[in-house]
Structure formats: structure tokens, C-alpha cells
N, CA, C and O atoms as a DFTB+ gen file, in Angstrom:
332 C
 N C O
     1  1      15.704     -28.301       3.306
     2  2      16.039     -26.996       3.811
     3  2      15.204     -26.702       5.056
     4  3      14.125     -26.133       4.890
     5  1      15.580     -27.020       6.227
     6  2      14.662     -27.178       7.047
     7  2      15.879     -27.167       8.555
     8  3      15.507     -27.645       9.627
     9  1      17.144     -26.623       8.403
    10  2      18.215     -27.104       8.932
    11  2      18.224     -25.840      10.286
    12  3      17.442     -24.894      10.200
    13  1      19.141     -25.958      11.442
    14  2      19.339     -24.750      11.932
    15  2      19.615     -23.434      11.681
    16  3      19.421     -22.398      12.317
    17  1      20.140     -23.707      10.552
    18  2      20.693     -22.318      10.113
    19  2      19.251     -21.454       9.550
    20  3      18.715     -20.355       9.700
    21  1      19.082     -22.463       8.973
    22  2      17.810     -21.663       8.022
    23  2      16.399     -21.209       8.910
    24  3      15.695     -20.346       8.387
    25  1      15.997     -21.747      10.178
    26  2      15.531     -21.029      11.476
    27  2      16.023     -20.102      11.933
    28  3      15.298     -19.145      12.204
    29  1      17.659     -20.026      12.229
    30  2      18.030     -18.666      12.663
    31  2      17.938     -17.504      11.443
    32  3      17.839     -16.343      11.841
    33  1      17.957     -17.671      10.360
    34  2      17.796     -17.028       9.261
    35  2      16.461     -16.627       8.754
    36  3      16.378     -15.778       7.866
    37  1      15.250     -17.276       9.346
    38  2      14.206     -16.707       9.323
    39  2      13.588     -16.237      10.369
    40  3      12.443     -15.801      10.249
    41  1      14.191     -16.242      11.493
    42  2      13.858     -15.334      12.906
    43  2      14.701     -14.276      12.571
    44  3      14.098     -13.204      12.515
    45  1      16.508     -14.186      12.204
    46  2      16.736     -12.853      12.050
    47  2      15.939     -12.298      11.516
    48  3      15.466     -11.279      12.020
    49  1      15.445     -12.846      10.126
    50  2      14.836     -11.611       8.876
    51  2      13.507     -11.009       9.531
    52  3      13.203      -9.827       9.371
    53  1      12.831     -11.796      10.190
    54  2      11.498     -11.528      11.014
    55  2      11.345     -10.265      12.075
    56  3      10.486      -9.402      12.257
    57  1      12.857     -10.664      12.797
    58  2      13.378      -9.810      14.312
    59  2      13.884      -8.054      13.033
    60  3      13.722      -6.923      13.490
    61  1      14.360      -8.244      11.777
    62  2      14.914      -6.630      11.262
    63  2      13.871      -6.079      10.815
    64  3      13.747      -4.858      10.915
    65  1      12.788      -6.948      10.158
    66  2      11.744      -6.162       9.411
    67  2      11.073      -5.630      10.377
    68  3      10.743      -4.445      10.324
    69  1      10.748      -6.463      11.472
    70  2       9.992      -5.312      12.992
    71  2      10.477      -4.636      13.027
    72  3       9.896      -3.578      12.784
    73  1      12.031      -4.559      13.364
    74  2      12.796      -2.984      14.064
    75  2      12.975      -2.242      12.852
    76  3      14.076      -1.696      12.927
    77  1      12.359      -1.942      11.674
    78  2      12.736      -0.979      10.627
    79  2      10.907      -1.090      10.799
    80  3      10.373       0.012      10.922
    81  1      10.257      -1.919      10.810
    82  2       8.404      -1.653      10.275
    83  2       7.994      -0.428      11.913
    84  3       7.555       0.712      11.769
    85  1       8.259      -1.011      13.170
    86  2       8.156      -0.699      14.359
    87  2       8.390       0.582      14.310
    88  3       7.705       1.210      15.117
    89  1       9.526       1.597      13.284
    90  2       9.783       3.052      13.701
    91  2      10.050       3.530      15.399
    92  3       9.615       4.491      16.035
    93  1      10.857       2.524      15.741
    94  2      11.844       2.830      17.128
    95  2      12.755       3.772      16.872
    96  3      13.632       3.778      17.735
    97  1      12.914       4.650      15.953
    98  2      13.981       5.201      16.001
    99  2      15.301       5.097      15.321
   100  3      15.646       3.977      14.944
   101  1      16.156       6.205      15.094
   102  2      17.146       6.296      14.006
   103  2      17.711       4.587      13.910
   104  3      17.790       3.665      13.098
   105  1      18.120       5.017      15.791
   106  2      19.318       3.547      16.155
   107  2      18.523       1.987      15.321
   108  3      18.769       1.180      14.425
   109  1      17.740       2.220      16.079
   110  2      16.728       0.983      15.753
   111  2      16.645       0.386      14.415
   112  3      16.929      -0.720      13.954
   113  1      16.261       1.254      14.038
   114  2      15.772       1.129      12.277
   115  2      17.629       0.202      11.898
   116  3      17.948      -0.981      11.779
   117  1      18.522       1.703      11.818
   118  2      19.798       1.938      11.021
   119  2      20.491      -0.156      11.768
   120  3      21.050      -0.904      10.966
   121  1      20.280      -0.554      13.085
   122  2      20.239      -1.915      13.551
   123  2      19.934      -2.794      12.531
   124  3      20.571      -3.633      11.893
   125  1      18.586      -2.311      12.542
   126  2      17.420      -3.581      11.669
   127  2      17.967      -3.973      10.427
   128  3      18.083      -5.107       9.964
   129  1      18.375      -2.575       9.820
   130  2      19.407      -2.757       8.598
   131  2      20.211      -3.431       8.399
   132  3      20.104      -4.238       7.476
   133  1      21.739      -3.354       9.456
   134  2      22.599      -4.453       9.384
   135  2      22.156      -6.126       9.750
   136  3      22.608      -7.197       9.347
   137  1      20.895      -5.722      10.846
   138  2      20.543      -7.336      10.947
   139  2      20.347      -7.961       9.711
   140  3      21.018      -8.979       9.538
   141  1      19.387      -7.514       8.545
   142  2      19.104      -7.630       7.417
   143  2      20.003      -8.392       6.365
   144  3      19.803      -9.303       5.562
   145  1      21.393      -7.386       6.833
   146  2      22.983      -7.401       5.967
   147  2      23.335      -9.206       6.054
   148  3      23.589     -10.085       5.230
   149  1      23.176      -9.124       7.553
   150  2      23.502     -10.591       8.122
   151  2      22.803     -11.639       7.772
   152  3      23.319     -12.591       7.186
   153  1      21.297     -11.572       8.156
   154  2      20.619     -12.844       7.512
   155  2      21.054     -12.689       5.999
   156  3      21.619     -13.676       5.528
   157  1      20.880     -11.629       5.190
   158  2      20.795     -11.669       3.812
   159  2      22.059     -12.831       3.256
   160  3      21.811     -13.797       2.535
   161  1      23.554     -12.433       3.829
   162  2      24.389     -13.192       4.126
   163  2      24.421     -14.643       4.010
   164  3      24.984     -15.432       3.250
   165  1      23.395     -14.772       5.311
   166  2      23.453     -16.512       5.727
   167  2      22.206     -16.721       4.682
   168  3      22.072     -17.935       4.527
   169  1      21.330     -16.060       3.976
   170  2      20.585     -16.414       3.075
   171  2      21.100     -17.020       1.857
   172  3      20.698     -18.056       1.326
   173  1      22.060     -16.233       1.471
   174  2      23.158     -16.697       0.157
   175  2      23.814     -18.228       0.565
   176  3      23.629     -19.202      -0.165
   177  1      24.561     -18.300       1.761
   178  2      24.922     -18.785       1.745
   179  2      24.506     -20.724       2.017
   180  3      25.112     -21.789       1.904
   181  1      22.865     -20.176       2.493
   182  2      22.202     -21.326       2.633
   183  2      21.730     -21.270       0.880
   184  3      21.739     -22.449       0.528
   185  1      21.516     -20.796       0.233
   186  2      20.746     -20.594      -1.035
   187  2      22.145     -21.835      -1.944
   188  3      21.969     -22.993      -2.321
   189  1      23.497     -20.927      -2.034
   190  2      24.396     -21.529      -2.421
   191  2      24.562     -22.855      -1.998
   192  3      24.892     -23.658      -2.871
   193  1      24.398     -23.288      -0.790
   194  2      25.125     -24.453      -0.528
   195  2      23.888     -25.547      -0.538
   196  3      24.189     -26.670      -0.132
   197  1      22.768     -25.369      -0.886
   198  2      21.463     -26.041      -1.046
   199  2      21.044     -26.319      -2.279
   200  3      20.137     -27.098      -2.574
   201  1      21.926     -25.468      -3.244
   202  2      21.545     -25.584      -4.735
   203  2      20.140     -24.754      -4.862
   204  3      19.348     -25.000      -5.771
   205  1      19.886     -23.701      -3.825
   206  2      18.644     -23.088      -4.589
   207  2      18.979     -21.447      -5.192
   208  3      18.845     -20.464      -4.463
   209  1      19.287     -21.385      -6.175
   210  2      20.046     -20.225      -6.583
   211  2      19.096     -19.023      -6.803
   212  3      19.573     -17.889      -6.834
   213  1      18.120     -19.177      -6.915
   214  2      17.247     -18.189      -6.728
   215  2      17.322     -17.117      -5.881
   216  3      17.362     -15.917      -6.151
   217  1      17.349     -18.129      -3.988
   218  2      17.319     -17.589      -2.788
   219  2      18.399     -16.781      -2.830
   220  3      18.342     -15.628      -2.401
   221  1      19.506     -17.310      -3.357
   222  2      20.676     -16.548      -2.959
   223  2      21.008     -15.291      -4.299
   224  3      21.998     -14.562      -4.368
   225  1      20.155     -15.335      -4.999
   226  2      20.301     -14.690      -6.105
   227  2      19.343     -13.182      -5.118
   228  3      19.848     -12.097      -4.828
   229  1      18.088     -13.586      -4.850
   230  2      17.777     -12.464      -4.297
   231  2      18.085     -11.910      -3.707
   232  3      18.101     -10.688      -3.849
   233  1      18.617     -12.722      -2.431
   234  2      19.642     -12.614      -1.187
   235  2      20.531     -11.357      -1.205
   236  3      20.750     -10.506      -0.342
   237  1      21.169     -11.584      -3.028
   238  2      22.286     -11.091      -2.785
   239  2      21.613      -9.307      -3.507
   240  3      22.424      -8.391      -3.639
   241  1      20.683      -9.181      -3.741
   242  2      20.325      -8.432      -4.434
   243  2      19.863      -7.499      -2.961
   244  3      20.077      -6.307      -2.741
   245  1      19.312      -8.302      -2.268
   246  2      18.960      -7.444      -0.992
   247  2      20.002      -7.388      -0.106
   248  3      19.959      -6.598       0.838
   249  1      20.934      -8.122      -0.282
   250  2      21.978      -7.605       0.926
   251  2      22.497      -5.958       0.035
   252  3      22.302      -4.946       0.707
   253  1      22.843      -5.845      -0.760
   254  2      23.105      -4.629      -1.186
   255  2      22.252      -3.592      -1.344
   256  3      22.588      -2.472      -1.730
   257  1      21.291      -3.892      -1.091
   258  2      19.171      -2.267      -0.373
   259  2      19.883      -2.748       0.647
   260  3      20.255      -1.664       1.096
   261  1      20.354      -3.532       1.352
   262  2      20.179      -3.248       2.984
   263  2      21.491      -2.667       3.361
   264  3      21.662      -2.158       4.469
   265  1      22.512      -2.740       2.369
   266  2      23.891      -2.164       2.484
   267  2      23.855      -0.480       2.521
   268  3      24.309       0.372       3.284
   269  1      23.007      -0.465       1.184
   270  2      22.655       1.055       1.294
   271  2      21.903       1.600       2.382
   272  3      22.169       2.723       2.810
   273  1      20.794       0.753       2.968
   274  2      20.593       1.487       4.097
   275  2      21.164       1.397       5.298
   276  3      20.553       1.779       6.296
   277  1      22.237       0.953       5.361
   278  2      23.194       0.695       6.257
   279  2      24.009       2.268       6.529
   280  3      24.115       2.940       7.555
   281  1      24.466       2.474       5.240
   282  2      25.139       3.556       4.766
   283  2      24.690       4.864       4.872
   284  3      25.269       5.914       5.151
   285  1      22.998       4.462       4.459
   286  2      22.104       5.866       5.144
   287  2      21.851       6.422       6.188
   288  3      21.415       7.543       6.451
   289  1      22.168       5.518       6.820
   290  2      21.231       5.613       8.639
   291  2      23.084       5.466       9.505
   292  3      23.126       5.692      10.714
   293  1      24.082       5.191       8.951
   294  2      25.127       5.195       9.487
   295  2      26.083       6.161       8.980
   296  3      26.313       7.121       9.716
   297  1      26.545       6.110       8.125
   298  2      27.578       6.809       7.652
   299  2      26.847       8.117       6.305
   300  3      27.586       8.726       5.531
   301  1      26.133       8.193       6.319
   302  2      26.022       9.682       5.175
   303  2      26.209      10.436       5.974
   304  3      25.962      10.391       7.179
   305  1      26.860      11.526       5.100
   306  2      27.280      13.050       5.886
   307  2      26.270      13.484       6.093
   308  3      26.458      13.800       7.268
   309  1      24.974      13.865       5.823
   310  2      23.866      14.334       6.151
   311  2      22.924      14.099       7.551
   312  3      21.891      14.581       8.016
   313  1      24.164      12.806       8.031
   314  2      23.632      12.119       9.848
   315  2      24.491      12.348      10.526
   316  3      24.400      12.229      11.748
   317  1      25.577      12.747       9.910
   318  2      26.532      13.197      10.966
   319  2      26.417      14.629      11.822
   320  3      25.934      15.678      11.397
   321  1      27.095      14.345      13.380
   322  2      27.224      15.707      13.828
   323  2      28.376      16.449      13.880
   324  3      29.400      15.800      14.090
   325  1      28.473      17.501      13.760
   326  2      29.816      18.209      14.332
   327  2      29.525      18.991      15.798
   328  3      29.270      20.147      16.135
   329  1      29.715      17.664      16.489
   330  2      30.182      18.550      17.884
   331  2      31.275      19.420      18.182
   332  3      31.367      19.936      19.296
């Protein structure tokens, strides 16, 4: 496990936890989130196709905290405006 994918998959996860740890801001953060969505994604799917079921077991446990905060920082009525 040492492949391309799994480099870009540990620079995404590296590059979301800054922009949510960093406190740049709504955009920023509510970003960092979906970046999260994505590696979490290619996490499963390296987890699955490597036979390490663990990874993708967590994977999948955190793509859905990062779904919800996807949902928080994007779509709750409580962020919306009425212009």
C-alpha cells in the first residue's frame, strides 16, 4: 500500500484537516469538509481493494461526520440567507 492513489489520499486528508484546523472561514472550513468526503471515498476504496477492511471500515464511518458537516456548513436552513 504504498501506490499513487494512496499519496494523493494522504495529502488530501492532510490539505482538509488544515482548512477546517486553520479556521479560514465558513467557505474554507464547509471546503475542507467535502475534501474530507473525497479522500474518505478514495480511502474505502483503497481499504476495499487492498483487503484492509478496517481502513475502509473507518473510512466509511467518517465519510458520513464529514457528510454531516458538509450539510452543516452547506445546506442547513440555519446558513441560509433570504435575500
Amino acid at each position: 500500500m504504498n501506490g499513487p492513489l494512496e499519496w494523493i489520499a494522504s495529502i488530501g486528508t492532510v490539505a482538509a484537516a488544515s482548512m477546517i484546523a486553520f479556521d479560514l472561514g465558513r467557505r474554507a472550513t464547509a471546503w475542507g469538509f467535502i475534501l474530507f468526503c473525497i479522500v474518505s471515498a478514495l480511502w474505502i476504496y483503497i481499504g476495499l481493494t487492498e483487503n484492509a477492511i478496517p481502513l475502509a471500515a473507518m473510512n466509511g464511518v467518517l465519510l458520513l461526520i464529514n457528510a454531516w458537516g458538509v450539510y452543516q456548513y452547506w445546506f442547513h436552513p440555519k446558513n441560509q440567507t433570504n435575500d
